[in-house]
C-alpha positions as CSV (number, residue, x, y, z in Angstrom):
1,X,8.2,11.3,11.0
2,X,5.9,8.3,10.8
3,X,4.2,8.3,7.9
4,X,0.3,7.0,8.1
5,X,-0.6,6.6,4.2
6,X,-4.1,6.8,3.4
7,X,-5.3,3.3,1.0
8,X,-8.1,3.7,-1.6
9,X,-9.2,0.4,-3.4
10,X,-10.4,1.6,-6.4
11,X,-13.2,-0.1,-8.6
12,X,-14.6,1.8,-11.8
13,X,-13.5,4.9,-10.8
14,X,-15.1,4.6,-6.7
15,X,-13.4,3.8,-3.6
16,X,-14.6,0.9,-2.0
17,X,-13.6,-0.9,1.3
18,X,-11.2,-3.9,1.5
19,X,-12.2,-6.6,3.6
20,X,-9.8,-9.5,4.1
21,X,-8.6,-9.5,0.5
22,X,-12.1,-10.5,-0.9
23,X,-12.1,-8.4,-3.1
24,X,-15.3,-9.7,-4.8
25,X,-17.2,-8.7,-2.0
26,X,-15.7,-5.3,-1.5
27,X,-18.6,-2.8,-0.9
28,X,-18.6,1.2,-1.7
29,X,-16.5,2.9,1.1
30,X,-19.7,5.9,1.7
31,X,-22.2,2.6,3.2
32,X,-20.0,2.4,5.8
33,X,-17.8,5.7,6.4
34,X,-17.9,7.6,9.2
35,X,-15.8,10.2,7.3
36,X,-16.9,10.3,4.3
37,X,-20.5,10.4,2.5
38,X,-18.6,10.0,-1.0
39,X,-17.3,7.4,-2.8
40,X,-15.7,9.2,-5.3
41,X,-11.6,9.2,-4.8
42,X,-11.0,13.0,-5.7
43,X,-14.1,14.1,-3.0
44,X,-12.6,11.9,-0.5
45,X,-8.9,13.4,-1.0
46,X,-10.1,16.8,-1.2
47,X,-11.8,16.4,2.3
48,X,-9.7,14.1,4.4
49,X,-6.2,15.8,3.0
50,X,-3.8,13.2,3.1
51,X,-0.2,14.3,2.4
52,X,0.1,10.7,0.8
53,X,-2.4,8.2,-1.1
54,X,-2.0,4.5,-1.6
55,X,-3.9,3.4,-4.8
56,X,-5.0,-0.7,-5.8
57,X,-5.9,-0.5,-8.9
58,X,-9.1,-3.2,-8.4
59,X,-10.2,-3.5,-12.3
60,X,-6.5,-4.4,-13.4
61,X,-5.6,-6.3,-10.6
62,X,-8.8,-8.5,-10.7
63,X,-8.5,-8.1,-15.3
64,X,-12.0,-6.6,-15.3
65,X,-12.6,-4.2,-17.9
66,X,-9.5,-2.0,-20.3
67,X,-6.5,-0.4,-18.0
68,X,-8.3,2.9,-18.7
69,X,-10.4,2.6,-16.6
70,X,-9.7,4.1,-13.3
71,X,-6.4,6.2,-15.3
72,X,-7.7,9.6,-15.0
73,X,-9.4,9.8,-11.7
74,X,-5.8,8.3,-10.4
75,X,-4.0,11.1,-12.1
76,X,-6.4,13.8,-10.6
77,X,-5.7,12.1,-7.0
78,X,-2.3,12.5,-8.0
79,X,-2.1,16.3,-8.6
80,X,-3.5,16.6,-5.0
81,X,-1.5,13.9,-2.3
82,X,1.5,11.7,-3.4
83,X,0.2,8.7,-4.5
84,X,1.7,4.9,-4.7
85,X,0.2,3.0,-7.4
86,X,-0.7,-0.8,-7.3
87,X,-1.1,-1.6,-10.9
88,X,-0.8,-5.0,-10.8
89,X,2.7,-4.5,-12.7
90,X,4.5,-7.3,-14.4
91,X,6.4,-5.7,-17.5
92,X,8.2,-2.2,-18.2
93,X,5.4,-1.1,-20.0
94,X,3.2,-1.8,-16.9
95,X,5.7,0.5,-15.0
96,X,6.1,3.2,-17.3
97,X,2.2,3.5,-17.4
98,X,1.9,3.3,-13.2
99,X,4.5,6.4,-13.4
100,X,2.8,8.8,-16.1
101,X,-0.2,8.8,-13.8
102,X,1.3,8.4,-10.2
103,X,4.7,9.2,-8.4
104,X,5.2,5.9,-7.3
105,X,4.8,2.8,-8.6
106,X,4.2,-0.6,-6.6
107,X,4.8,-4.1,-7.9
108,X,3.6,-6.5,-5.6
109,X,5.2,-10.2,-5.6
110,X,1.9,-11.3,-6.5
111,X,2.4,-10.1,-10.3
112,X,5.5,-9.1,-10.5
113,X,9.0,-10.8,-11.1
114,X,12.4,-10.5,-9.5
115,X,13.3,-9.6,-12.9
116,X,11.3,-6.8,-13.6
117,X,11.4,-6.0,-10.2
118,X,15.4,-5.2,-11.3
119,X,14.8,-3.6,-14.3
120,X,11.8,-1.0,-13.0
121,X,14.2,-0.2,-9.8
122,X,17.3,0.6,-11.4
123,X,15.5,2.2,-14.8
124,X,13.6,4.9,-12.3
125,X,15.6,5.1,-8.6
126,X,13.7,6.2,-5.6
127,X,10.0,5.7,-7.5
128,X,9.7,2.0,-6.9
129,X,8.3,0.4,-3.7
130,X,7.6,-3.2,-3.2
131,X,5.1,-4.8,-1.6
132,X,5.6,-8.3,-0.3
133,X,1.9,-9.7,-0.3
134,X,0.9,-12.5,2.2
135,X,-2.2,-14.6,2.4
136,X,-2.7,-17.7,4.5
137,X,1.2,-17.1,5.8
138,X,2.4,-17.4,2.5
139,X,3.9,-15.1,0.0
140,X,1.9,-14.6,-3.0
141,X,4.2,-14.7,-5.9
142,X,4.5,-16.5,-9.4
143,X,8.1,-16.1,-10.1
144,X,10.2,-18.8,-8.8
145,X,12.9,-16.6,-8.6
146,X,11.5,-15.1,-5.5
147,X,12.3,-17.3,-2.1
148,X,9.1,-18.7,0.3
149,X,10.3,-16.6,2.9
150,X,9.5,-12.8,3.3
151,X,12.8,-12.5,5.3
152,X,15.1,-13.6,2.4
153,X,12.9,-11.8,-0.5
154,X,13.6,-8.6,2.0
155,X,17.3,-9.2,1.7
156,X,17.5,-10.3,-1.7
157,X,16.2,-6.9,-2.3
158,X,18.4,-4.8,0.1
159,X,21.3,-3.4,-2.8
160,X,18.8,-2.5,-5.2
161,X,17.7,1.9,-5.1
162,X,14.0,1.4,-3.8
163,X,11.9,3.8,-2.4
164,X,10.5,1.6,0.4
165,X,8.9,-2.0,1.2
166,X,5.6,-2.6,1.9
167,X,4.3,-5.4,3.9
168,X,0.8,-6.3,2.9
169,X,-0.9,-9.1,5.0
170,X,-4.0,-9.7,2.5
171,X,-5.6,-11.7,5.7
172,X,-5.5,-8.7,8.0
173,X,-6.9,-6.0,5.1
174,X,-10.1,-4.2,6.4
175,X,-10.1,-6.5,9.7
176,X,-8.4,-4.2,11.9
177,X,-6.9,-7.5,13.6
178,X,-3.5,-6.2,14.6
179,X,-0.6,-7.7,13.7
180,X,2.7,-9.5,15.1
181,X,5.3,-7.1,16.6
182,X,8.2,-10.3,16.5
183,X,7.9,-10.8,12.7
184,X,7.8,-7.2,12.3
185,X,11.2,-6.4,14.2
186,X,12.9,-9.4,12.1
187,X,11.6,-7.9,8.7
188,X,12.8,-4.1,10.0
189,X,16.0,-5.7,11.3
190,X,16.6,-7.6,8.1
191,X,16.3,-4.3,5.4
192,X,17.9,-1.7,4.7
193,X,14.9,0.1,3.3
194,X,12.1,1.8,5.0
195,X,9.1,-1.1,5.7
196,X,6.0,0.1,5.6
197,X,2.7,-2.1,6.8
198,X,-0.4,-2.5,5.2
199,X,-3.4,-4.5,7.1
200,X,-4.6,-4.8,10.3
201,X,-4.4,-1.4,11.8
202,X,-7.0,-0.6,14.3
203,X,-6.4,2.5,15.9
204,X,-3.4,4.9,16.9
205,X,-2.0,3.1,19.9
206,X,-1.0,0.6,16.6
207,X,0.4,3.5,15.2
208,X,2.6,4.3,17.6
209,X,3.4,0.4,18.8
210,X,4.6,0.0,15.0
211,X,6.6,3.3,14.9
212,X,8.5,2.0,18.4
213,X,9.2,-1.3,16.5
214,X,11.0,0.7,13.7
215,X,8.4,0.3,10.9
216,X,8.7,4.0,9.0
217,X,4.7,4.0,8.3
218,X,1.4,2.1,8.0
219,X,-0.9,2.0,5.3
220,X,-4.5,2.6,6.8
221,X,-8.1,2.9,5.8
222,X,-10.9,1.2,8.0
223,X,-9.0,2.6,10.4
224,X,-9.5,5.5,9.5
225,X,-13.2,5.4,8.4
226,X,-14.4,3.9,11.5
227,X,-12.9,7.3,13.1
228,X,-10.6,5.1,15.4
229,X,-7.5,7.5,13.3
230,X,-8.4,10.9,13.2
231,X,-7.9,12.4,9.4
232,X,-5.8,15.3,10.5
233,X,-3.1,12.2,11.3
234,X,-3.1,11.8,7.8
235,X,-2.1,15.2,6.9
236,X,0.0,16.0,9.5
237,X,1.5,12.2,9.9
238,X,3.1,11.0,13.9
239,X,6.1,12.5,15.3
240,X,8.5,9.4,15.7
241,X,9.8,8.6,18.8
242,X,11.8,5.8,17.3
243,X,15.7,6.6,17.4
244,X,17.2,3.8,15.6
C-alpha cells in the first residue's frame, strides 16, 4: 500500500498552509481550502479522515511562544489518525515530549544531530522517522557530523531501527512543483528504509509516478485542498503497483 499522509502546519493551535517554506507568510488553511471551511486541526481530521497525520509544530520550530502551546490539540489529533510529529527535536527530552503526545516522532537534520538522532532511534525502535530537509539544494543541518549529501546521510543511517525517511524539499512545500524522479530512484536505491516525500505534490498521477519509482508514500496537503487528491485517498491510501 502507498501511503498518502495528510500534513498540517500548525501555528497557535490552527492549521495553516505552507508555502515554499516561508513560513512567516503562512496563511490560515480555511482562506484557501476547497475542503475544508475550518482551520481548526481536530475539525479538519474529523472531516477529511486520514488514517495518518503529519504534524510541524510552527511555534517550536520558529521559538515563538512556550512548547505548550499547540500540545493538546496535537494529542487530540492523535487519539483520532496516527500522527508524525515535527517538534523541532534536538535532545532526549525533546523526543520523549514528541512521543507522550504523538506516535511518531520526526527529527529533522535541520535541528537535530547525528547523535541524538542515535540515541532517540535505538532508545524507542520503529517510532523515529527522519526527515532530510532541503532548501536551495542543500541539506539543512547544524551538526557537522552529518555529510552535504542526502545520499550519504541516507546510508549513514541505513543499520539504525527507524520507522522511515522523509525527504522534505522546503523549496517545493505548498508549490505543487513536482519533483525529480532520478534523485528519487538514487535515494530509494540507496536505503534500506521506507522514503517517504514531502513537497511538491500536485495531483495523483504524482502519486502514482512516485509509487512506480519505489517511494513507500508522499506527504500531501495543497494537494489535497486544491481538490486535485480526493480525501477519501487519504483514508483509504493507493494500492501499490510497485513490486520491488
Amino acid at each position: 500500500m502507498f501511503r498518502v499522509i495528510f500534513v498540517m502546519d500548525i501555528f497557535n493551535r490552527s492549521v495553516v498552509l505552507a508555502k515554499g517554506g516561508d513560513r512567516e507568510k503562512y496563511r490560515p488553511v480555511s482562506d484557501s481550502s476547497t475542503v475544508c471551511s475550518s482551520s481548526d486541526p481536530v475539525d479538519i481530521v474529523e472531516l477529511l479522515r486520514p488514517r495518518e497525520v503529519y504534524i510541524a509544530d510552527l511555534n517550536v520550530l520558529q521559538g515563538k511562544g512556550p512548547r505548550e502551546t499547540n500540545a493538546g490539540v496535537i494529542r487530540e489529533v492523535s487519539l483520532k489518525a496516527d500522527t508524525m510529529l515535527d517538534f523541532g527535536i534536538s535532545s532526549p527530552q525533546d523526543v520523549d515530549k514528541a512521543l507522550s503526545i504523538a506516535g511518531t516522532a520526526v527529527i529533522g537534520t535541520e535541528t537535530g544531530t547525528l547523535s541524538a538522532i542515535k540515541d532517540a532511534a535505538y532508545r524507542n525502535s520503529g517510532r523515529i522517522s527522519v526527515s532530510i530537509d532541503i532548501k536551495h539544494g542543500k541539506v539543512l543541518k547544524n551538526d557537522p557530523e552529518l555529510p552535504e549529501s542526502p545520499f550519504e546521510i541516507v546510508k549513514l543511517l541505513n543499520d539504525l531501527p527507524l520507522k522511515d525517511l522523509i525527504f522534505l524539499d522546503l523549496d517545493r512545500v505548498g508549490t505543487a512543483s513536482g519533483f525529480d524522479p532520478e534523485f528519487l530512484q538514487k535515494l530509494v536505491e540507496c536505503s534500506r528504509h521506507s522514503v517517504l516525500l514531502a513537497g511538491g505534490v500536485k495531483d495523483m498521477e504524482d502519486l502514482f509516478t512516485l509509487d512506480k519509482l519505489g517511494i513507500k508514500g508522499a506527504l500531501v496537503a495543497t494537494a489535497v485542498h486544491s481538490g486535485l487528491v480526493p480525501p477519501a485517498v487519504l483514508s483509504l491510501g493507493i494500492k501499490s503497483d510497485n513490486k520491488k
